[in-house]
C-alpha positions in Angstrom: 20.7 29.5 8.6 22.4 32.1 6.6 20.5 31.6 3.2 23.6 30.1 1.4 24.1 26.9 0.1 25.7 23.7 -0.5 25.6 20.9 -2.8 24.9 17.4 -1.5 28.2 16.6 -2.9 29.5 18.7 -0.3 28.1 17.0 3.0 28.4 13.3 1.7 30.6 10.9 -0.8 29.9 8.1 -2.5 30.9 5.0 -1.3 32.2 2.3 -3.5 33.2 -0.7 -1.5 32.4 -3.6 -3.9 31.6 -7.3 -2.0 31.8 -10.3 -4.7 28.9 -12.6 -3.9 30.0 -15.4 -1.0 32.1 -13.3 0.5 30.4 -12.0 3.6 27.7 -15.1 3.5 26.4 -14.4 7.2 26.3 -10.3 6.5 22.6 -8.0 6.3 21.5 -8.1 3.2 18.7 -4.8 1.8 17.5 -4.8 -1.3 14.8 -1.8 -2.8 12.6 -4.9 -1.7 13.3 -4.2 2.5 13.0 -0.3 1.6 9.7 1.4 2.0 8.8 4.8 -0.1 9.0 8.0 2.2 10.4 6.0 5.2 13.5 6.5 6.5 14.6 3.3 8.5 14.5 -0.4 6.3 11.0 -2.8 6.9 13.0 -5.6 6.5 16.1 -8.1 5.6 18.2 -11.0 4.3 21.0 -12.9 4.7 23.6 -12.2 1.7 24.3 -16.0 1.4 20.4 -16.1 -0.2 22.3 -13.5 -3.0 24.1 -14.6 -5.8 25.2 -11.0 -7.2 27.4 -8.1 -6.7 27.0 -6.3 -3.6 28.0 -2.5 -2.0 29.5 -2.8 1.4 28.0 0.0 3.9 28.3 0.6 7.6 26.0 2.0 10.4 25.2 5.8 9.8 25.3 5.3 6.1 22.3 6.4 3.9 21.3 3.6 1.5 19.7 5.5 -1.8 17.4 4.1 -4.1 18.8 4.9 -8.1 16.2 3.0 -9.6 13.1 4.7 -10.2 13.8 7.1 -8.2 10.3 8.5 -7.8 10.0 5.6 -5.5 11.3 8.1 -2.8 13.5 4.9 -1.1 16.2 5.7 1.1 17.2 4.5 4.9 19.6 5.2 7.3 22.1 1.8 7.9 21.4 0.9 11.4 24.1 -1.6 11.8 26.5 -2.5 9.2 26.2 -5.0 5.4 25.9 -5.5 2.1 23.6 -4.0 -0.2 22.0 -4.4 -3.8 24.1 -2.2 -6.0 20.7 0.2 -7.2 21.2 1.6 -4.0 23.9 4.0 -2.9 25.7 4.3 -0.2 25.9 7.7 0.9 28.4 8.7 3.8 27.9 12.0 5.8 31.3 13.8 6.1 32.3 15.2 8.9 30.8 17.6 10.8 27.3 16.2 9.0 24.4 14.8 11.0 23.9 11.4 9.0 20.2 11.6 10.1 19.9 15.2 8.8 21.5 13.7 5.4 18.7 10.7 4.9 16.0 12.9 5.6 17.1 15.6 2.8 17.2 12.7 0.1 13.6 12.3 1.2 12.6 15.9 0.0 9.8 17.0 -2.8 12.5 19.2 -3.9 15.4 16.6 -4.3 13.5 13.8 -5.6 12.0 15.7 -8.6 15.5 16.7 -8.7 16.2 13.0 -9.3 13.8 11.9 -11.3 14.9 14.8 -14.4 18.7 13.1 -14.4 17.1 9.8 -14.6 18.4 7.7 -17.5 16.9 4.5 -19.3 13.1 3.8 -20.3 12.2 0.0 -18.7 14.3 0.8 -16.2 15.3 4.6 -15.2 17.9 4.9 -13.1 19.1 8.7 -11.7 23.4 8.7 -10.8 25.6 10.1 -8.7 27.1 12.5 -11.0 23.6 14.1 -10.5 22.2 14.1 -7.7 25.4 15.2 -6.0 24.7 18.8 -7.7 21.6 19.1 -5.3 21.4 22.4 -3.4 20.1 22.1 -0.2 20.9 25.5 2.9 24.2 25.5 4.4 22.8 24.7 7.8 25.1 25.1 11.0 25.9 21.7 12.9 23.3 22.8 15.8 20.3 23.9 13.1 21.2 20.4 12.0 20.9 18.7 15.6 17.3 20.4 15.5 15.8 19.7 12.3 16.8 15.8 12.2 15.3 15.6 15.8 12.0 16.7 14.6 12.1 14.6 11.6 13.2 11.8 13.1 10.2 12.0 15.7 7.7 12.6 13.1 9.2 9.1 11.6 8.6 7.6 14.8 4.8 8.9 14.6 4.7 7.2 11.5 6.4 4.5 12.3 3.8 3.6 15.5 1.2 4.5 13.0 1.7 2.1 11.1 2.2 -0.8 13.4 -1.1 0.4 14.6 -2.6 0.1 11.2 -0.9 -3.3 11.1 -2.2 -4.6 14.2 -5.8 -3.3 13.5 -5.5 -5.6 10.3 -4.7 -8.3 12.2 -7.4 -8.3 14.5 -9.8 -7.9 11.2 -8.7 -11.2 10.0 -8.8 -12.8 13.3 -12.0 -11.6 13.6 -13.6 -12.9 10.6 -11.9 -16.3 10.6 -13.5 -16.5 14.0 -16.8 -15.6 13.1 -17.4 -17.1 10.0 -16.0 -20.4 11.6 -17.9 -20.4 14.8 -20.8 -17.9 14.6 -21.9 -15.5 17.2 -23.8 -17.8 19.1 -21.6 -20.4 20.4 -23.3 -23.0 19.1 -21.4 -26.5 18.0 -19.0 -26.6 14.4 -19.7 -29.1 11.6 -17.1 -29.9 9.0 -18.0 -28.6 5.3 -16.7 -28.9 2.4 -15.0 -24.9 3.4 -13.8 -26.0 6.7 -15.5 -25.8 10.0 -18.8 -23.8 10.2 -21.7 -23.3 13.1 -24.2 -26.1 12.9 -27.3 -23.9 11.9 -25.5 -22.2 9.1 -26.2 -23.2 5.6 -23.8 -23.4 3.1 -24.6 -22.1 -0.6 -23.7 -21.6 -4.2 -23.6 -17.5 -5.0 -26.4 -18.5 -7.8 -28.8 -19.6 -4.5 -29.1 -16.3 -3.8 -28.2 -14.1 -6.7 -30.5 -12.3 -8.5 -28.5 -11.1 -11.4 -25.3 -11.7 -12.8 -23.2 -9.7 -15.4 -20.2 -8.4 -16.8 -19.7 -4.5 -17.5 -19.4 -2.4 -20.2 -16.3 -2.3 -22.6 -17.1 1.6 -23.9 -14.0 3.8 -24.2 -13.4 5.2 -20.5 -11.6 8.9 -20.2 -10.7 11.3 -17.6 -12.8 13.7 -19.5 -16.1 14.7 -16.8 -19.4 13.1 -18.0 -23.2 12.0 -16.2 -21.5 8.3 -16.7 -18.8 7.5 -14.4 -17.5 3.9 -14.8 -16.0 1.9 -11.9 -13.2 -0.2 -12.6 -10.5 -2.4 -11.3 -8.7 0.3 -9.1 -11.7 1.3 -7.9 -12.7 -1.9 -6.5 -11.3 -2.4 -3.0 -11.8 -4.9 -0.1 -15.4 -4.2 0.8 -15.4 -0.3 -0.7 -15.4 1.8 -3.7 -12.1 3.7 -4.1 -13.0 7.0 -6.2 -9.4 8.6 -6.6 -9.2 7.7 -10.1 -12.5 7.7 -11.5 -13.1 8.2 -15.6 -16.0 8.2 -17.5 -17.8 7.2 -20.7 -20.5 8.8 -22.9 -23.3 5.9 -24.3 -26.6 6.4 -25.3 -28.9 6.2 -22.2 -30.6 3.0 -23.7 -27.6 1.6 -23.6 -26.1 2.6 -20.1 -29.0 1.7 -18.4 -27.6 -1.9 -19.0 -25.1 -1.1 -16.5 -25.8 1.2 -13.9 -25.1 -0.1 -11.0 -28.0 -0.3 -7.9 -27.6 0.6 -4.2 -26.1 -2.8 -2.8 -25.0 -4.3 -5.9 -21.6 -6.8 -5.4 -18.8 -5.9 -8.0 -16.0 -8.6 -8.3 -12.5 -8.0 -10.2 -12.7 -10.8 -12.5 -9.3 -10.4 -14.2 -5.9 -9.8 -12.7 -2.6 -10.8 -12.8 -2.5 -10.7 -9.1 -4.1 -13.8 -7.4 -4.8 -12.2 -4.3 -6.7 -9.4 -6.1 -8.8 -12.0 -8.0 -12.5 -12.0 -7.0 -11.9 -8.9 -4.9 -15.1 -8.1 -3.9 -17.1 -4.4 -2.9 -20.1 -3.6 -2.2 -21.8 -0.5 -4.3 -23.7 2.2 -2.3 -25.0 4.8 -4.5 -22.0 6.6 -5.1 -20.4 7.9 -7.0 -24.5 8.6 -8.4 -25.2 6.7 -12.0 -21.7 4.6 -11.8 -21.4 1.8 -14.6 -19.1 -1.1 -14.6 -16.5 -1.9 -16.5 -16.1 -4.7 -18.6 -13.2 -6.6 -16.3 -15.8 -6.8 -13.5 -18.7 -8.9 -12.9 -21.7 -7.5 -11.3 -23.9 -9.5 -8.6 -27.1 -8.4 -7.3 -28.0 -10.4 -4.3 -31.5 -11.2 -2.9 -31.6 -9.4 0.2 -34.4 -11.0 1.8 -31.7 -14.2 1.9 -28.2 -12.0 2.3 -27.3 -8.7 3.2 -24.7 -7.9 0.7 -22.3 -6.6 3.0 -22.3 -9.8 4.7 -21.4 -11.6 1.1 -18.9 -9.1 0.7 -17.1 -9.7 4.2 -16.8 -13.8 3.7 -15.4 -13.1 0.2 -12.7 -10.6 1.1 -11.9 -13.2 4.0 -9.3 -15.6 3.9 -11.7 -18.5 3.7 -13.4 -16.7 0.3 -9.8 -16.0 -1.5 -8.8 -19.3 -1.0 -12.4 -20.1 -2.5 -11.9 -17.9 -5.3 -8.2 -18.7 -5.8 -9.2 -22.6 -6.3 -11.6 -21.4 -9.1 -9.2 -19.3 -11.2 -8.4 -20.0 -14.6 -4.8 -19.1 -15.3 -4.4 -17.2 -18.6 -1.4 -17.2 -21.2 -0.7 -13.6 -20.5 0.0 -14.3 -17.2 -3.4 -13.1 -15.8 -5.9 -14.9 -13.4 -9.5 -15.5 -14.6 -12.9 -15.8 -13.4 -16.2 -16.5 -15.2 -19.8 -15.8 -14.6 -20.1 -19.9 -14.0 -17.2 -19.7 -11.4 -18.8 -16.6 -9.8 -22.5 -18.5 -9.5 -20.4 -21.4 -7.9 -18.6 -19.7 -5.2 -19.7 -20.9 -2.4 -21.2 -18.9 0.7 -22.1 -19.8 4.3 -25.2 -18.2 5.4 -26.3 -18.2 9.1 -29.8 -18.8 9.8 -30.9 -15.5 10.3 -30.4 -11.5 8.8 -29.7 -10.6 12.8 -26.6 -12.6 12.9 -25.4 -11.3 9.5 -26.3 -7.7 10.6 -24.3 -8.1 13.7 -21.2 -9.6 12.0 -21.4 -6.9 9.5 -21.3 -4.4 11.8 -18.8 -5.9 14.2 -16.7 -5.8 11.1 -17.8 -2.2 10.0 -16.7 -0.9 13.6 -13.1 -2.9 13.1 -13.0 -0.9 9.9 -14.0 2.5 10.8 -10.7 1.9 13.2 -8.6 0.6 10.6 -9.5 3.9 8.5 -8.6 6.1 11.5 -5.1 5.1 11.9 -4.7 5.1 7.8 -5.6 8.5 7.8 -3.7 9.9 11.1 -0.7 7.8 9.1 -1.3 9.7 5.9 -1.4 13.3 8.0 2.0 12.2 9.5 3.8 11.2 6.2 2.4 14.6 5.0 3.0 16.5 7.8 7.0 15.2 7.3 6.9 16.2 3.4 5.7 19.7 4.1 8.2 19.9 6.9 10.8 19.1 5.1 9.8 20.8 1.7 9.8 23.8 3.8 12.9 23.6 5.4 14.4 23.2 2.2 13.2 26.1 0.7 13.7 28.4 3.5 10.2 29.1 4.3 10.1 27.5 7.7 12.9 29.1 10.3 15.0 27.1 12.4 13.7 29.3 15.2 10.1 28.6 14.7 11.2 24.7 15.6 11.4 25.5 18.9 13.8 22.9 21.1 13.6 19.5 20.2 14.9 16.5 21.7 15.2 13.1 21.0 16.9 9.8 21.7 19.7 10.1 19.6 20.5 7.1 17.3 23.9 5.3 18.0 24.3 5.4 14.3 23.8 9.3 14.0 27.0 11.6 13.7 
């Protein structure tokens, strides 16, 4: 690299071939909707018969760039030829240009913060040609490019494999728990309930059977702003766990906190969302963050332990059996939201087996499935990091070509 530059304008053009809808009926269709943030290849597809707008023609090699919101980071590399929504463009390398160099640059720190300041529009910001084409990015020499959009592309694949292992792990979690809570551990004979099928010596229960207390959480004024009282709240609450990244707190009298500090094992359920899915999410409370409260959009459930362990509770609620439980007891709002009650909490409906053993085995069947599960989200998230830095680097000239070493890689048939 010789430390000058170009602008992206320089290695691309914009391509403008406008496709009126029914013309190409049995052509690939992408919307943002098959485009995945930080990725560089699409997750998915359509047929443009199932669209009923104006379309942008592309080809194989082309770089397909998100305009609309931007900070999305959505752009792929065409792998075979279609028609696309018209919030993305379509960039073509010119000659000389490694096309997979070129959708890996649009991917940079640098170039989409570029992006984001020319965006345009409040309910719907949308960044422009005329813009982003005035990106710098280093003059590099046709071989520097051969070199860097190997390595990138293979940390993409890394991802890529990451993900399908995250994918698959999933998977076998769900099979896994329709299996057990359907047929046990024991291999004893089903009966038909009222749920579906369930091992003979189970017992199936109403939540209030076994709950101890029930309650919905404090509406006090939550900040960012560091106090004793941290409050747990709808993005906290995950499948099974407590999500801490974005924590805020409240300051109430300590008479009046005590009303809702949460207790090691305590159940928290979302009981308001405009999601179905999330509705009745359910996780399990261990002590930390330390002195957590609960906000008001959650319902608290404290279980009798002696009768459930309330990782077990948690498990059969998060399954697919417990949503569709949940689901069947949501009260559908005016505003679009989802609903749930104390009354419809008590009344969800919970099969027990017949002793804590089982339930500690299946919780921790299910606790191994997702300590693996974690491992591959987090190798993922190093990759997808790993490729930022990379890039960002690269970019700014503080990473050589020469340090790069040689690379190689099957080349794409769609590269340059």
């Amino acid at each position: 690299m010789t430390g000058s530059t170009v602008r992206l304008g320089d290695i691309c053009d914009l391509i403008t071939e406008p496709v009126r809808p029914g013309a190409r009926p049995d052509a690939l269709y992408l919307g943002l909707e098959h485009l995945a943030p930080g990725r560089l290849v699409r997750t998915g597809g359509a047929r443009a018969s199932e669209v009923r707008s104006n379309t942008s023609a592309f080809r194989p090699g082309d770089v397909l760039y998100g305009r609309l919101r931007p900070y999305l980071d959505k752009a792929v590399l065409a792998d075979a030829a279609g028609v696309c929504t018209t919030e993305l463009l379509v960039l073509r390398a010119k000659p000389g240009v490694e096309s997979g160099l070129l959708a890996a640059i649009v991917h940079s720190p640098g170039f989409v913060e570029h992006a984001v300041v020319g965006t345009t529009g409040v309910q719907h910001p949308r960044t422009s040609w005329a813009h982003v084409r005035e990106f710098e990015v280093p003059a590099f020499s046709p071989d520097q490019q051969r070199r860097i959009a190997d390595l990138l592309w293979l940390v993409q694949e890394a991802i890529g494999k990451s993900e399908t292992l995250v994918s698959e792990s999933q998977a076998l979690k769900l099979a896994s728990m329709r299996a057990m809570f359907t047929r046990g551990l024991r291999g004893e004979p089903q009966e038909e309930t009222e749920i579906g099928p369930m091992p003979s010596s189970w017992k199936l229960v109403p939540l209030a059977s076994v709950r101890e207390k029930l309650q919905y959480g404090t509406s006090a004024r939550c900040t960012y702003e560091v106090s004793d009282q941290p409050v747990l709240r709808i993005p906290n609450i995950r499948s099974q766990y407590i999500d801490i990244d974005d924590l805020k707190y409240c300051r109430l009298a300590d008479s009046e906190a005590i009303k809702y500090q949460l207790e090691d094992g305590d159940l928290i359920f979302i009981r308001t969302n405009g999601v179905l899915d999330r509705l009745g999410s359910c996780a399990v409370y261990n002590g930390y963050p330390t002195n957590a409260l609960f906000a008001s959009y959650l319902i608290r459930a404290r279980v009798n332990q002696e009768s459930v362990l309330p990782h077990f509770a948690a498990a059969f609620f998060n399954s697919e059996a417990g949503n569709s439980i949940v689901s069947a007891r949501a009260i559908a709002a005016s505003d679009g939201k989802y609903n749930l009650n104390t009354a419809a909490i008590d009344s969800l409906l919970l099969p027990l087996p017949s002793t804590l053993g089982e339930q500690r085995e299946i919780v921790a069947m299910l606790s191994h499935l997702d300590n693996q599960i974690d491992i591959h989200r987090r190798k993922c998230a190093a990759l997808v990091d790993a490729f930022k830095t990379l890039l960002h680097q690269l970019m700014i000239g503080k990473m050589q070509i020469e340090e790069l070493g040689s690379i190689r890689i099957q080349r794409k048939p769609s590269w340059n």
